[in-house]
KEDREN-405360 format. One line per 10 residues: number of its first residue (from 1); for each residue z, y, x of N, C-alpha, C, O. Coordinates in Angstrom, 2 decimals. Layout:
N
NUM = Z Y X Z Y X Z Y X Z Y X | ...
//
This chain:
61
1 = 155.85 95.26 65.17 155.93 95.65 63.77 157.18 96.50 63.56 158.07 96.30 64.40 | 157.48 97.56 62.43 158.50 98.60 63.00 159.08 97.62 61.56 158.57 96.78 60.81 | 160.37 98.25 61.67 161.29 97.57 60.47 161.21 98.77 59.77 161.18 99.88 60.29 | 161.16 98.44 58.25 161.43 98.73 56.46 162.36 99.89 57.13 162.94 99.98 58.22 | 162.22 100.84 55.84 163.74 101.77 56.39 164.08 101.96 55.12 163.26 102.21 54.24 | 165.11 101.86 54.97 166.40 101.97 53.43 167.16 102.90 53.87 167.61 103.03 55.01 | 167.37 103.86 52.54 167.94 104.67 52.45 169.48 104.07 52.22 169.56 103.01 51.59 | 170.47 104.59 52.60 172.17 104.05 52.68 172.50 104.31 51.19 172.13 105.35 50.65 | 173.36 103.15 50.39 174.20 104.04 49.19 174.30 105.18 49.11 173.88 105.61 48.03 | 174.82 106.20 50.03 175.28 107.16 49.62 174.02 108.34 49.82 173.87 109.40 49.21
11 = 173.20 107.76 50.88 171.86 108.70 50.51 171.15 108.37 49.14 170.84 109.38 48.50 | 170.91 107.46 48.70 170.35 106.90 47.10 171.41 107.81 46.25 170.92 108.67 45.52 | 172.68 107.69 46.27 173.05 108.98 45.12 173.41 109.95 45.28 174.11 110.51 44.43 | 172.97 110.71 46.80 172.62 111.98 46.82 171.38 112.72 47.10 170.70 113.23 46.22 | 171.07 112.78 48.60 169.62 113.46 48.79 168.48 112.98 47.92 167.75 113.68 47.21 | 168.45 111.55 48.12 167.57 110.95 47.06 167.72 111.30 45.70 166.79 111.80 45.06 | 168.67 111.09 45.29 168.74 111.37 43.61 168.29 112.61 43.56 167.24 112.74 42.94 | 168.81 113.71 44.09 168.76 115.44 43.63 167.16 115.75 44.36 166.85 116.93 44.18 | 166.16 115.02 45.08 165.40 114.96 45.52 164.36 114.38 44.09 163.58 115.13 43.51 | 164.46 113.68 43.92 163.78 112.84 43.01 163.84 113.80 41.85 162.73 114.23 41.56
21 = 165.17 114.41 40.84 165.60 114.74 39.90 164.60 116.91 39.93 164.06 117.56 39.03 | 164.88 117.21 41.51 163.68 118.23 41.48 162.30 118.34 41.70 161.63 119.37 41.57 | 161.83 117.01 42.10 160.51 116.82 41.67 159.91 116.65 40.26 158.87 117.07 39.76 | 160.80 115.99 39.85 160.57 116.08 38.06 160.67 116.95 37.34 160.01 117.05 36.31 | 161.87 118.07 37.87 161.92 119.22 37.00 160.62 120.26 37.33 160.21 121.24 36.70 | 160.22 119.76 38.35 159.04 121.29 39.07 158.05 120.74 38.24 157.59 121.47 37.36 | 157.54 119.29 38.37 156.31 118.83 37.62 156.47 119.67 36.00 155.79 120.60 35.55 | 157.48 119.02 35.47 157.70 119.47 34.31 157.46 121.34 33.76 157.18 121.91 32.70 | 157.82 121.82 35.36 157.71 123.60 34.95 156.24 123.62 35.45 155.73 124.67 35.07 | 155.54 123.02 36.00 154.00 122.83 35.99 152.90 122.49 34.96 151.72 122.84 34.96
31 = 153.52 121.77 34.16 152.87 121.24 32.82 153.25 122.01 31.88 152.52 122.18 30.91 | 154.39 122.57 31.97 154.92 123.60 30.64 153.94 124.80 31.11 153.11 125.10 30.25 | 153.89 125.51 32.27 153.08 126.66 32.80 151.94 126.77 32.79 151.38 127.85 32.60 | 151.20 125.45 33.04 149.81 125.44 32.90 149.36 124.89 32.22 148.16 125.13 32.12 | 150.02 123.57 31.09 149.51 123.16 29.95 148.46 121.75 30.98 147.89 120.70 30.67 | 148.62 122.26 31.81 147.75 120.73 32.50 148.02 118.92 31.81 148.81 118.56 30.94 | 147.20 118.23 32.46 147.49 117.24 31.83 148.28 116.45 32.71 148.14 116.64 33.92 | 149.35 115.28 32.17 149.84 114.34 33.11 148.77 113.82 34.31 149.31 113.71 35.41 | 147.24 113.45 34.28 146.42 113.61 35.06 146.68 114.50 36.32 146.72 114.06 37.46 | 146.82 115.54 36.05 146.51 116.68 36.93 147.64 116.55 37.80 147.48 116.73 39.01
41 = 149.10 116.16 37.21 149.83 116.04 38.19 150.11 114.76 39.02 150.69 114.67 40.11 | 149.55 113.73 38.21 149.49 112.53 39.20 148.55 113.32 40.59 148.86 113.53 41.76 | 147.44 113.57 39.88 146.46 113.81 41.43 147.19 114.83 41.76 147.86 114.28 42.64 | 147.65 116.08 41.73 148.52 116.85 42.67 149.60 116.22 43.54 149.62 116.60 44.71 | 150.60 115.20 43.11 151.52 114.36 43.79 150.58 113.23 44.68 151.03 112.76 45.73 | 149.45 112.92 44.25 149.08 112.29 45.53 148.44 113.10 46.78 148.62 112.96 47.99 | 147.97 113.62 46.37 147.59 115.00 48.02 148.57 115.23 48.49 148.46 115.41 49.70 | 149.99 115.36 47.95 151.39 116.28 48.26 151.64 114.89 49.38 151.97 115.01 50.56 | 151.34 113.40 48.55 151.70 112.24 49.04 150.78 111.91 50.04 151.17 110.96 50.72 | 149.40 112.49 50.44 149.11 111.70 51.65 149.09 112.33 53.00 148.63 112.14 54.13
51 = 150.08 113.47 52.06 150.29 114.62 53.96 151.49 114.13 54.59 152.03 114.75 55.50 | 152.15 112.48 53.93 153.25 112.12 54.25 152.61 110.78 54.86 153.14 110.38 55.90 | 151.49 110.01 54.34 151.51 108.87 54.88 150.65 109.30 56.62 150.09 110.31 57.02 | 150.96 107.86 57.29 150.60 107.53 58.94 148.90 108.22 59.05 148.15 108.72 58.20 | 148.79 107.99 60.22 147.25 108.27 60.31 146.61 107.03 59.74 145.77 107.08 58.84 | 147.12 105.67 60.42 146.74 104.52 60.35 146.48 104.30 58.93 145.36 104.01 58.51 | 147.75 104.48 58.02 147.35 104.61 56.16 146.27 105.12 56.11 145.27 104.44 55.87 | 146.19 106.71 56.36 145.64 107.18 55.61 143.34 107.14 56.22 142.28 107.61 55.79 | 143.86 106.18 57.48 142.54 105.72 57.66 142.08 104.37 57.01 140.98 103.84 56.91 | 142.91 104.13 56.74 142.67 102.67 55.57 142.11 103.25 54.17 141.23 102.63 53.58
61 = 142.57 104.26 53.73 142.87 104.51 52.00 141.24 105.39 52.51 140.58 106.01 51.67
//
């Protein structure tokens, strides 16, 4: 079984934070641009999200 992986303090208030903080701003210039619905970008962030999960995930899901 592989071990959990945690990000360190100082990755949580950097890469992570400014990571996190430009995904929200892009969604946001996506919905302002196309008027789409919060819908549209959940399902866009999950396609974006399953080119990240394992094979093994994504033969389960």
């Amino acid at each position: 079984m592989n071990n959990p992986y945690s990000f360190s303090n100082d990755q949580m208030n950097g890469i992570v934070e400014d990571t996190y903080a430009n995904i929200i701003k892009e969604c946001e210039n996506l919905k302002r641009n196309t008027n789409c619905p919060n819908e549209q970008v959940v399902a866009l962030l999950s396609v974006i999200a399953s080119n990240f999960a394992t094979t093994r995930e994504k033969s389960e899901n």
